[in-house]
C-alpha positions in Angstrom: 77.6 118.6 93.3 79.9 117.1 90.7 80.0 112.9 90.8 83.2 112.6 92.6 82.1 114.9 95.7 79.4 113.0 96.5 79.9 110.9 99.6 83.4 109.2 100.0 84.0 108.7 95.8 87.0 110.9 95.9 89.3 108.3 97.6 89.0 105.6 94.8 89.1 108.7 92.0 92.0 110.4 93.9 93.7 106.7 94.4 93.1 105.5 90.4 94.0 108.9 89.4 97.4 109.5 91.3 98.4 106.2 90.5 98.2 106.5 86.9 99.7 109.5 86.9 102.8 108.5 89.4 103.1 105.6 86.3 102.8 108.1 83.6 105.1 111.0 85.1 107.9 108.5 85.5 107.9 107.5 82.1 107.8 110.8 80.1 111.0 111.8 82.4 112.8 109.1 81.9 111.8 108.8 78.3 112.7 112.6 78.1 116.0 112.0 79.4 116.7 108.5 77.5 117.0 106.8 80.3 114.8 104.2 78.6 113.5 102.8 75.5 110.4 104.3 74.4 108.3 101.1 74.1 106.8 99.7 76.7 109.8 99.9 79.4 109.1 98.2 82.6 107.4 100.0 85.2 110.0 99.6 87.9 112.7 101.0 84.7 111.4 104.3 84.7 111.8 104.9 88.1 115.5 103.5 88.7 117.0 106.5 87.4 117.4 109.5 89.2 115.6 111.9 88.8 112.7 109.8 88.0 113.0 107.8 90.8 112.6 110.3 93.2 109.7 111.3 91.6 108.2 107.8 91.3 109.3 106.9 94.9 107.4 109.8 96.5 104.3 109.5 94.0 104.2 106.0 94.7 104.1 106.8 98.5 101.2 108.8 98.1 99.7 106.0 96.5 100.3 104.0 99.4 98.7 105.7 101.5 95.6 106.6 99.3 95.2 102.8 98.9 95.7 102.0 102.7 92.3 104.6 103.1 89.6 103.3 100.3 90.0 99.6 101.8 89.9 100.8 104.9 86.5 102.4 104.1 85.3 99.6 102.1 86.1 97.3 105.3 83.9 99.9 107.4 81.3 99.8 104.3 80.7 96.2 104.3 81.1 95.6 108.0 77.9 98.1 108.2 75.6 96.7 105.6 76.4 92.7 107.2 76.8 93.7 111.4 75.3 90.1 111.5 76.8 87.9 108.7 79.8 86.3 110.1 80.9 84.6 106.8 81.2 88.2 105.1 82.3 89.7 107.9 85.3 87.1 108.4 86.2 87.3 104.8 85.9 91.3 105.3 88.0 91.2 107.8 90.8 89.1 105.7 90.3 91.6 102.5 91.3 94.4 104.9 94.5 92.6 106.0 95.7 91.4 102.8 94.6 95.2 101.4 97.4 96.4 104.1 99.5 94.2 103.0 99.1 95.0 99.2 99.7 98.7 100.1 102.8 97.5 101.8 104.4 95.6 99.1 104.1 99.5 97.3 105.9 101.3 99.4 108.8 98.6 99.1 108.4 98.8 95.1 108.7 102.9 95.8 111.8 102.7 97.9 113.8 100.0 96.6 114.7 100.4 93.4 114.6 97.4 91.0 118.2 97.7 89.4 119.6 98.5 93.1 117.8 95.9 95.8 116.5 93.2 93.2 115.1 90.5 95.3 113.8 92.8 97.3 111.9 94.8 94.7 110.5 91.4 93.7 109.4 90.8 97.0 107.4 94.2 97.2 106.4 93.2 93.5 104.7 90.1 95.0 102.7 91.6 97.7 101.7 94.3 96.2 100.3 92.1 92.8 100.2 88.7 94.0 98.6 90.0 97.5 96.9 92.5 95.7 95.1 89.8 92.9 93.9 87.7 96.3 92.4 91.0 97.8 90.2 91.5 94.4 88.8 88.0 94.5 88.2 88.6 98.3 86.2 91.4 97.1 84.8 89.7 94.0 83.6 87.2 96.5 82.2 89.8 98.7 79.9 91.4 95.8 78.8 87.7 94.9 77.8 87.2 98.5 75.9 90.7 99.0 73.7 90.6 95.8 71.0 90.9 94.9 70.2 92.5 98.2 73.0 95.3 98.9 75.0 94.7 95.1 74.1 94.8 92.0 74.3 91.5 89.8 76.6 94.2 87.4 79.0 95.2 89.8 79.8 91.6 90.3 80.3 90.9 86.5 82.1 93.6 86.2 84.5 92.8 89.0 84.8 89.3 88.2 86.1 90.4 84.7 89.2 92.7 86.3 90.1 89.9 88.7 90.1 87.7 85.8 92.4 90.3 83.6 94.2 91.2 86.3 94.8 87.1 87.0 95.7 86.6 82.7 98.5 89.7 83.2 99.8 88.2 86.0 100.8 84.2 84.5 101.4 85.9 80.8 104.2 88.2 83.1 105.2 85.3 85.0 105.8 82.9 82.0 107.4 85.2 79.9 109.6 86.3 83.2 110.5 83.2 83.6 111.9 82.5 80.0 113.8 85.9 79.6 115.6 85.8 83.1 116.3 81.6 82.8 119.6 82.4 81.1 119.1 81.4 77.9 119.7 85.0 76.5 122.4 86.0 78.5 123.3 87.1 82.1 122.2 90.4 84.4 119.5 91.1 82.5 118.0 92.6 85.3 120.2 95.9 84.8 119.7 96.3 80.9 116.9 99.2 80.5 117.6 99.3 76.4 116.4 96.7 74.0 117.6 96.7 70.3 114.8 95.1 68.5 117.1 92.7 66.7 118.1 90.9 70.0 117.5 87.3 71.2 114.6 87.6 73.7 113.1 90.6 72.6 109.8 88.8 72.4 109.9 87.9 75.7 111.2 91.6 77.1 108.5 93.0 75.5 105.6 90.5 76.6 107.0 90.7 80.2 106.6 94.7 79.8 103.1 94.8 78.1 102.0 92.6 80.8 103.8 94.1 83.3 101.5 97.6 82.4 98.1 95.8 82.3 98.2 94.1 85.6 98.8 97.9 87.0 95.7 99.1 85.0 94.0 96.0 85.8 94.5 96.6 89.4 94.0 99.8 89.4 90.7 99.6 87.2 89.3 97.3 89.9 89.1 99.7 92.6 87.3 102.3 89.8 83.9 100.0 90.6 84.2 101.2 93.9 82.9 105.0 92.7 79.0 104.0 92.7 79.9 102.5 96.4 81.6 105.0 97.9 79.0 107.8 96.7 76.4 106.2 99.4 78.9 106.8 102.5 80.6 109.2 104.6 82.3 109.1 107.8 82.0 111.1 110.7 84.5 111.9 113.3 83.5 112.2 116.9 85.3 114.0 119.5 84.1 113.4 123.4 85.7 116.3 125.8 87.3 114.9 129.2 88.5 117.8 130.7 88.0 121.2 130.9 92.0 121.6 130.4 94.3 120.0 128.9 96.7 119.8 131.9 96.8 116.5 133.9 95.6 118.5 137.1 92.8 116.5 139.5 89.7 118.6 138.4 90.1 117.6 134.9 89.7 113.6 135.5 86.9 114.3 137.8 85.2 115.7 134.7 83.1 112.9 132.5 82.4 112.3 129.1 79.7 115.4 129.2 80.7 117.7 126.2 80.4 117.0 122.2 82.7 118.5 120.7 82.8 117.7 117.2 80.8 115.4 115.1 81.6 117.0 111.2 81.3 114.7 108.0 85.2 113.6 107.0 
C-alpha cells in the first residue's frame, strides 16, 4: 500500500495536488495564448480570460469541494481524540466553520472573475485568505493544545512556521496592494494584465504578484501536514434498513431498525 492510500491521506494529497495544478494549468494557457505576462502574473489574471477561465473556474470548484471534505474530516478527527475537552472541542468547532467559510470565499474567486466583478472577487479573496489564515492558526492552536499526548511537538513547529509564512505573504500583498492601486501610478489598474518593465509601479505589481503566489502555496502547504494525520483514520458509512420496501405502504413503518445494511470503509 503506497503512502497516500493509507487511511484518509488521499483527501489532503488530492486537495494540495488539484490545487496546484488548477494554479498551474491556468497559467501555461494563458501564457500560451499571451493573454498575460510571463512573470509572475496575478493568480486571478490567468483565469480572466476565456478560455482559461473556464478552466480555472471549474478546477477551482473542484478545489472547493475537496477543501470543504479534509476539514470536515479533521473536525471529526479531533472531535474523536478530545470527546471530553470542551476548550478543543469549542475551538474545533469554530475551525470547521471558518474552514467552510474559507472554501466559500473559493468558489466566489472561481466564478467571479477579477477584471469583471472586482469588489466582489476581493471579497471572495478575503474569505478565502484572510478566513483561510484564521482557520490555520485555529489549527496551529489545536496541535499546541493536543501535544505531547495525541501531536507531535514537530507537527506543531512545522505548522506554526506556514501560518507564520502564510501571515508575511499576506501584509507584504496588502502593503504593496495598497501602494499600486492608491492612485499614484495611474487609474484602472485593476484591468491592465501587461506590465512593461520600464513602468512606474512595477516594483509594486510585481511584489503584489510574488506575494500573491506564496500565500496560495503557503496555504496550500499547510494542509500538506495533515498527510501523517489523516493516514491514522477512516470513515465508515452506516446504513440501518426501515422497511422492507421502499413504498410508503403501512407494513413498511411497522418494520424497526432490524437490518444492517452496509457498514464499508469510505
Amino acid at each position: 500500500m503506497w503512502w497516500f492510500q493509507q487511511g484518509l491521506s488521499f483527501l489532503p494529497v488530492a486537495l494540495v495536488v488539484w490545487s496546484a495544478a488548477s494554479f498551474v494549468f491556468s497559467y501555461i494557457t494563458a501564457i500560451v495564448l499571451h493573454h498575460v505576462d510571463p512573470l509572475v502574473p496575478y493568480i486571478s489574471d490567468t483565469g480572466t480570460i476565456p478560455p482559461e477561465r473556464c478552466l480555472f473556474g471549474i478546477m477551482l470548484n473542484i478545489s472547493a469541494f475537496l477543501g470543504m471534505a479534509t476539514m470536515y474530516v479533521r473536525y471529526k478527527q479531533v472531535y474523536a481524540l478530545n470527546p471530553e475537552k470542551s476548550k478543543i472541542i469549542k475551538l474545533n468547532k469554530i475551525g470547521l466553520i471558518l474552514g467552510l467559510m474559507s472554501c466559500f470565499g473559493l468558489c466566489i474567486i472561481a466564478n467571479f472573475q477579477k477584471c469583471i466583478l472586482y469588489y466582489i472577487h476581493v471579497v471572495g479573496a478575503c474569505l478565502t485568505f484572510g478566513v483561510g489564515a484564521v482557520y490555520m492558526l485555529v489549527q496551529t492552536v489545536l496541535s499546541y493544545l493536543m501535544q505531547p499526548e495525541l501531536h507531535s511537538k514537530d507537527i506543531f513547529w512545522i505548522r506554526l512556521t506556514m501560518l507564520l509564512w502564510c501571515c508575511s505573504s499576506i501584509v507584504s500583498m496588502f502593503v504593496s496592494s495598497v501602494v499600486l492601486y492608491s492612485g499614484l501610478y495611474g487609474m484602472n489598474l485593476v484591468q491592465k494584465l501587461h506590465w512593461d518593465p520600464q513602468e512606474k509601479g512595477y516594483t509594486a505589481h510585481i511584489i503584489s504578484t510574488v506575494s500573491e503566489w506564496s500565500l496560495a502555496f503557503s496555504f496550500l502547504s499547510f494542509f500538506l501536514t495533515y498527510i501523517r494525520d489523516f493516514q491514522k483514520i477512516s470513515l465508515r458509512a452506516v446504513v440501518s434498513l426501515h422497511g422492507q420496501t421502499l413504498y410508503n405502504t403501512a407494513q413498511s413503518f411497522v418494520t424497526d431498525e432490524q437490518t444492517l445494511l452496509i457498514a464499508g470503509s469510505i
